[in-house]
C-alpha positions in Angstrom: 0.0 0.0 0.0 1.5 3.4 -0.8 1.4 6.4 1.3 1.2 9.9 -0.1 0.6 13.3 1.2 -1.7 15.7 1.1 -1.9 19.2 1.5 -3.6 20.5 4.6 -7.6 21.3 3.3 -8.6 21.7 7.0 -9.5 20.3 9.9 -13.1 19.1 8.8 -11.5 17.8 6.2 -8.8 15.7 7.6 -10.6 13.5 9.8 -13.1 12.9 6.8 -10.5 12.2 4.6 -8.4 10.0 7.1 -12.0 8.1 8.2 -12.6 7.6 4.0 -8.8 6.6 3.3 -9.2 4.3 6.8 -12.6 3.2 5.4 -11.0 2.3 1.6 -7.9 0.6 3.0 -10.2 -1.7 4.9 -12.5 -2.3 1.8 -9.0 -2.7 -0.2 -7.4 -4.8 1.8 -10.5 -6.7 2.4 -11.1 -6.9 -1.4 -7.2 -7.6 -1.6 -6.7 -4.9 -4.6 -4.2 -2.6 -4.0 -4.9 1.1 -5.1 -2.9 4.2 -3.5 -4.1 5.9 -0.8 -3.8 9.7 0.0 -2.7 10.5 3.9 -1.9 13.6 5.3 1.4 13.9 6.5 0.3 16.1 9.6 -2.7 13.8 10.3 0.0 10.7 10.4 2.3 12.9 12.3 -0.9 13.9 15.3 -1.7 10.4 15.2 1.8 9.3 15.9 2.1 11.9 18.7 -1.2 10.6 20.0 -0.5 7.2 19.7 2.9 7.4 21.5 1.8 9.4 24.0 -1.0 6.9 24.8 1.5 4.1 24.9 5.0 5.2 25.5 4.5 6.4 29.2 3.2 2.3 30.0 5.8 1.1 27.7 8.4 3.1 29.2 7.1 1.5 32.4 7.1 -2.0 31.0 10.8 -1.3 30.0 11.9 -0.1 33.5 9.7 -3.0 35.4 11.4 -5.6 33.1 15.0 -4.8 33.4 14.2 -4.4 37.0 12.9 -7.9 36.5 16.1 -8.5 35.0 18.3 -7.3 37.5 16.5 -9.5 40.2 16.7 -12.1 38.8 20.2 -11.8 37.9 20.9 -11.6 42.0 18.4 -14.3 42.3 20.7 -16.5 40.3 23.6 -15.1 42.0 22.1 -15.7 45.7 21.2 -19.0 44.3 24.8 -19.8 42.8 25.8 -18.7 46.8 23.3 -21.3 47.8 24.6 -24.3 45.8 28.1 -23.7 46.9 27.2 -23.4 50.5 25.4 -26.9 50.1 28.1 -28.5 48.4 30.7 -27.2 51.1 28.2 -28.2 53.8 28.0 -31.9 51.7 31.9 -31.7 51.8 31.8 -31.4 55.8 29.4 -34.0 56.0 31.3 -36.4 54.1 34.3 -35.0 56.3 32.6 -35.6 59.6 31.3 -39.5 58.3 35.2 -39.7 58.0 36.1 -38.8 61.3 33.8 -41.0 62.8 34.4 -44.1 60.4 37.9 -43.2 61.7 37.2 -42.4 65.5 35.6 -46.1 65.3 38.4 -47.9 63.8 40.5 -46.2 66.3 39.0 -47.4 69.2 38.9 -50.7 67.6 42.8 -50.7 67.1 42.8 -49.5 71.3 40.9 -52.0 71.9 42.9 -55.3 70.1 46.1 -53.4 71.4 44.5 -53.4 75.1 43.2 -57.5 74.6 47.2 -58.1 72.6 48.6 -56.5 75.9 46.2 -58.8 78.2 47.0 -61.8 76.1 50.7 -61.1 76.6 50.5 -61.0 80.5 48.0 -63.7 80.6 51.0 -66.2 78.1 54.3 -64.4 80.6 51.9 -65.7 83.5 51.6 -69.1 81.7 55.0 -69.5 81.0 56.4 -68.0 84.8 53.6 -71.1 85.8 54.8 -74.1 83.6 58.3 -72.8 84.1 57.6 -73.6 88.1 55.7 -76.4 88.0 58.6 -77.8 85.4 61.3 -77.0 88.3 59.0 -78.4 90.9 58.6 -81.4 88.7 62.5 -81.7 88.3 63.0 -81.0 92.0 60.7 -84.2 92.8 61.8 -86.2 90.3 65.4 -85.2 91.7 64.5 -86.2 95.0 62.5 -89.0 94.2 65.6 -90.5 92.2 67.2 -89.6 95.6 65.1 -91.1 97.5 65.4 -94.2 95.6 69.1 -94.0 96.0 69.1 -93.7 99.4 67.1 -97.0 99.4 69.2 -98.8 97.0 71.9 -98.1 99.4 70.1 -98.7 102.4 69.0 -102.1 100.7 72.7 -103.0 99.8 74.0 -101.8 103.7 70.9 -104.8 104.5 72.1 -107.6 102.8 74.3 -109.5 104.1 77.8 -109.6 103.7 79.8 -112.1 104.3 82.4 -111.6 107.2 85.9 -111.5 106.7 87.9 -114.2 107.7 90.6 -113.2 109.8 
């Protein structure tokens, strides 16, 4: 569709002419034929003032609500960024604490076999102070016993008779 100018005729005259061109570009367009329409260059130029100033002001608005949309959400992500990496530090500790105490535990299980290894060694110097002892005291009897018998022996042989010297 092609836009051309016309002189000012008056103000009567410019709405009727803009409601007829308005009125023929919707019959046109509707009728899909394509003739040239006449505008006036300071009826396009009103309406454009109008029509900005009707809609500027709220898009202006839109414009400052959405970069201050923007800007939120840019901290938002930010705080959030702050967030993760507290939680994965605070994961980290966790996993650092389950350590610990996986390794307090084995610790107290290493005290405790080195308490029960000490036990176990007093309890086998015990035993062997005891069979060392009762092996003396067994040599010491069988000592005397072999003694004993010796004595007999000899007591036996002082018994038996012995022939008396001729003199």
């Amino acid at each position: 569709m092609e836009v051309e100018e016309m002189e000012d005729e008056g103000p009567s005259s410019h709405s009727e002419d803009l409601q007829l061109g308005l009125q023929e570009s919707l019959s046109l367009e509707s009728t899909t034929s394509v003739e040239n329409v006449f505008v006036d260059k300071k009826a396009v130029d009103k309406l454009t003032e109008g029509l900005l100033s009707h809609y500027l002001p709220d898009l202006q608005n839109s414009k400052r609500a959405l970069q201050e949309l923007t800007q939120n959400q840019l901290i938002s992500l930010d705080t959030l960024d702050q967030e993760v990496t507290k939680f994965r530090e605070c994961n980290a500790l966790l996993d650092l604490n389950s350590l610990f105490t996986e390794a307090k535990v084995y610790h107290n299980k290493l005290v405790n076999i080195r308490k029960e290894m000490i036990m176990i060694h007093e309890k086998t110097t015990k035993l062997k102070k005891r069979a060392l002892k009762l092996q003396q005291q067994k040599q010491k009897e069988a000592l005397e016993k072999e003694q004993q018998r010796e004595k007999e022996l000899e007591r036996e042989r002082q018994l038996i008779a012995k022939p008396a010297k001729r003199t």
